[in-house]
NUSE-818569 format. One line per 3 residues: their letters; for each residue x, y, z of N, C-alpha, C. Coordinates in Angstrom, 1 decimal, padded with zeros to 4 digits. Layout:
N
A> X,Y,Z,X,Y,Z,X,Y,Z ~ ...
This chain:
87
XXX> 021.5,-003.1,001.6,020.8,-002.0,002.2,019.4,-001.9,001.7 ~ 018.4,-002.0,002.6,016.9,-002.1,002.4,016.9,-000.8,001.6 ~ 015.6,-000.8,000.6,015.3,000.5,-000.4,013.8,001.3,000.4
XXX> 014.7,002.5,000.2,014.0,003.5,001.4,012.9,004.7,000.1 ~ 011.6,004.2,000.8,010.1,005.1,-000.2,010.4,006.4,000.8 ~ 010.7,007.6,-000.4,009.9,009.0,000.6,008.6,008.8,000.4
XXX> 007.6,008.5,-000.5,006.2,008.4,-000.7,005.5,007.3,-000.2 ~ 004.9,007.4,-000.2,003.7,005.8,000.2,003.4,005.4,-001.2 ~ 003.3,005.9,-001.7,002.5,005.8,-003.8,003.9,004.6,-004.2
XXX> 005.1,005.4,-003.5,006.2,004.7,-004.5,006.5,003.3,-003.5 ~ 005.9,003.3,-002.5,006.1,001.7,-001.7,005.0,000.7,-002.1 ~ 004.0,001.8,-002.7,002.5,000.7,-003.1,002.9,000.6,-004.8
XXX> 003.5,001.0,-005.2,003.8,001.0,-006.7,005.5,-000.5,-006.6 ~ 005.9,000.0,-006.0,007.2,-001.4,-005.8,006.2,-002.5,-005.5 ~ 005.2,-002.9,-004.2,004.8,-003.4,-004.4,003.9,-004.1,-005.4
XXX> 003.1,-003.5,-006.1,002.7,-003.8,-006.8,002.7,-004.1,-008.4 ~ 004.2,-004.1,-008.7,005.6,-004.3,-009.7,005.9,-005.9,-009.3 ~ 006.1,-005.7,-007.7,006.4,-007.5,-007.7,005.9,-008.3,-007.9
XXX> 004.8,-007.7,-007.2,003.3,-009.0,-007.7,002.5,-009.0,-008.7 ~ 003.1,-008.7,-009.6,002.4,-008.6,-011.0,003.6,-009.4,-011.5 ~ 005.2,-008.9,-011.5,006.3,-009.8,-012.1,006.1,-010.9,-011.3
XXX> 005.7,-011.9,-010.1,005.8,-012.7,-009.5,004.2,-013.8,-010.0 ~ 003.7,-013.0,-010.5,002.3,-013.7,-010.8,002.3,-014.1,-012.5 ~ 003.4,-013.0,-013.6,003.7,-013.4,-014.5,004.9,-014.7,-014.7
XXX> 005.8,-014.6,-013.7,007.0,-015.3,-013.6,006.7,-016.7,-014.4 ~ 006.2,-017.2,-014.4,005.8,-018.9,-015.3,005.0,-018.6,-016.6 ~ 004.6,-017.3,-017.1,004.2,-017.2,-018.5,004.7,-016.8,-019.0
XXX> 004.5,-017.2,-020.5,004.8,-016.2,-021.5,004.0,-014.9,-021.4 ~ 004.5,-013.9,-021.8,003.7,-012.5,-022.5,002.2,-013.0,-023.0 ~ 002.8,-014.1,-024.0,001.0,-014.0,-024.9,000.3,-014.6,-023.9
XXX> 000.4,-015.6,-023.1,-000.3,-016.2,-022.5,-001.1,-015.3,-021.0 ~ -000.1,-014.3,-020.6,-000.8,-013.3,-019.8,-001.3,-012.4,-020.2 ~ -001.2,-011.9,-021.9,-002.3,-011.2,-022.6,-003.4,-011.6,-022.7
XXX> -003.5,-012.9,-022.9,-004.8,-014.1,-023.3,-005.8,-013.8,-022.1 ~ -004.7,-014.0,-021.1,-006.0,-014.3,-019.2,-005.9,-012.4,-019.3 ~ -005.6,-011.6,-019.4,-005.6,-010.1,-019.0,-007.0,-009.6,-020.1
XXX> -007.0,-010.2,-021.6,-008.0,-009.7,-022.6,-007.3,-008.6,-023.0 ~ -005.9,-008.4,-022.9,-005.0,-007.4,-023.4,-004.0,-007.8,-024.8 ~ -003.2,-006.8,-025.0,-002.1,-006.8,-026.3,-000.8,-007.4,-025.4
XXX> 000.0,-007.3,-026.5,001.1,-008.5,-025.8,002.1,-007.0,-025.4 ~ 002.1,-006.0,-026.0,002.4,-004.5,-025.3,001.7,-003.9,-024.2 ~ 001.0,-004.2,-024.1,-000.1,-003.7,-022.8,000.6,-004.6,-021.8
XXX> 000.5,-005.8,-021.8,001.4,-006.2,-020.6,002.6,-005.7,-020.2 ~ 003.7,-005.6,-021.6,004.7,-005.2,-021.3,004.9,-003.6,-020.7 ~ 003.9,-002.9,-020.7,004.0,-001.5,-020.3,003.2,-001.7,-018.7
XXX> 002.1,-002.7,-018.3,001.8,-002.4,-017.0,002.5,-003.1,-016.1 ~ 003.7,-004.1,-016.8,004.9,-004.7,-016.0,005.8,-003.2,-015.7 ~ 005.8,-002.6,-016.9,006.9,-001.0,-016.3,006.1,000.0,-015.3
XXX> 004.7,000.0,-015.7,004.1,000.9,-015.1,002.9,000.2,-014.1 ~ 002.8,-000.5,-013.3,002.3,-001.4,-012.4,000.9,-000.5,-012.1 ~ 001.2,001.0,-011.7,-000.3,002.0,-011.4,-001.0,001.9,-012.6
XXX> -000.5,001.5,-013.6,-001.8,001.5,-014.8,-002.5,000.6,-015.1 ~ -002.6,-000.4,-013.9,-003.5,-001.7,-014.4,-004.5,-001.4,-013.9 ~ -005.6,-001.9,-014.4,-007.1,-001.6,-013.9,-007.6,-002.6,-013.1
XXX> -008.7,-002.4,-011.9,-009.4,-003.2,-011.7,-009.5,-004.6,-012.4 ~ -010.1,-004.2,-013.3,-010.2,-005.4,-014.2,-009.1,-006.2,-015.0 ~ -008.4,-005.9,-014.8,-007.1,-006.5,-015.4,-006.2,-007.5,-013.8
XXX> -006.5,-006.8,-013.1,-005.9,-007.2,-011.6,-007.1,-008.8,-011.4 ~ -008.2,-008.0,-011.6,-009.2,-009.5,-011.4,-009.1,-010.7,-011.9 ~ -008.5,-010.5,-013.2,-008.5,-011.5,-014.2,-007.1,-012.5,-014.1
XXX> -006.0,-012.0,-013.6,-004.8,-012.3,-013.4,-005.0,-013.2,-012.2 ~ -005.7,-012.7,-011.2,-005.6,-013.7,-009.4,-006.7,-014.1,-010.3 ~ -007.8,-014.4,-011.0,-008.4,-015.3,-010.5,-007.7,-016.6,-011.3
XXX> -007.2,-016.4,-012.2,-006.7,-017.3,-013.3,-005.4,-018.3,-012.6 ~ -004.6,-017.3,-011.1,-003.8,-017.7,-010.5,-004.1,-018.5,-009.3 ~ -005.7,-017.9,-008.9,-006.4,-018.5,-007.5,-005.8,-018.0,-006.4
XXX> -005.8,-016.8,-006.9,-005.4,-015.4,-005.2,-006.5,-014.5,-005.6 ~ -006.8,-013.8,-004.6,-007.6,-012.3,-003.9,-007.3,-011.7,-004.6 ~ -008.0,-010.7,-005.2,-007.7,-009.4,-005.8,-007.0,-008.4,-004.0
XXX> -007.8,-009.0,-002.7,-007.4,-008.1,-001.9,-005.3,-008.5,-001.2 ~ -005.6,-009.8,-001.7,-004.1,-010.6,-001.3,-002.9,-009.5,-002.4 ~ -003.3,-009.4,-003.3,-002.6,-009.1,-004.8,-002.2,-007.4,-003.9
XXX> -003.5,-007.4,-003.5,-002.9,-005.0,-003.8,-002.8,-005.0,-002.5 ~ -002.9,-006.1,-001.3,-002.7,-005.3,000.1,-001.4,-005.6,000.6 ~ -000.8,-006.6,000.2,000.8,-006.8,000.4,001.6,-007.7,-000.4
XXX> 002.9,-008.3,-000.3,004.0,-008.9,-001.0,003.5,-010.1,-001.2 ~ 003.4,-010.5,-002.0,003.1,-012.1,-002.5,004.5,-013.0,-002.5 ~ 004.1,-014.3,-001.9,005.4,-014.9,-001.7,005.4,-016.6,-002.2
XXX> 005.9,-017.3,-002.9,005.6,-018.5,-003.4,005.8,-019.5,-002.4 ~ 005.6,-020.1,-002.4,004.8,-021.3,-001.5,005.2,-022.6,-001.9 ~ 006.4,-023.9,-001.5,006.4,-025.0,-002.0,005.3,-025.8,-001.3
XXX> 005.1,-026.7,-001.6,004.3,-027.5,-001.2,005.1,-028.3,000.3 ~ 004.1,-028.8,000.6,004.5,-029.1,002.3,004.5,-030.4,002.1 ~ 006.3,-031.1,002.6,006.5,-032.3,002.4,005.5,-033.7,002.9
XXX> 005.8,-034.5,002.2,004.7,-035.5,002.3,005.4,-036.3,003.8 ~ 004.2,-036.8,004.7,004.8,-037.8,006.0,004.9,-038.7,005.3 ~ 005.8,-039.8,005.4,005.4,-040.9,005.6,005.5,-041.7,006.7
């Protein structure tokens, strides 16, 4: 059963929980403190609380990833395999 937002805040906040866990998903903590310029608790609390990332924290993550700051906050981020080779 699909999960139903009464708010818009709480559908922009799920989204933006995924795409912060989906853009962490291949690091360690320290290593996404390192690219954030944060504590290795500061990650772990803007993984719980996704509205508390800043600008700046959002920038430093896509660029380190090579996505948009506008791809990251306007919708669901989805991984991508690579597209088989012809021969």
């Amino acid at each position: 059963m699909p999960k139903t937002f009464l708010r818009e805040i709480d559908r922009f906040e799920s989204t933006m929980r995924d795409n912060f866990k989906l853009l962490r998903a291949f690091d360690k903590v320290e290593d996404t403190a390192r690219i954030m310029g944060c504590s290795k608790g500061t990650v772990t609390n803007r993984t719980s609380h996704p509205l508390d990332l800043t600008l700046a924290e959002i920038y430093l993550i896509c660029r380190s990833k090579g996505i948009t700051v506008t791809d990251f906050v306007s919708g669901r981020l989805e991984l991508r395999g690579r597209e088989p080779r012809k021969e």
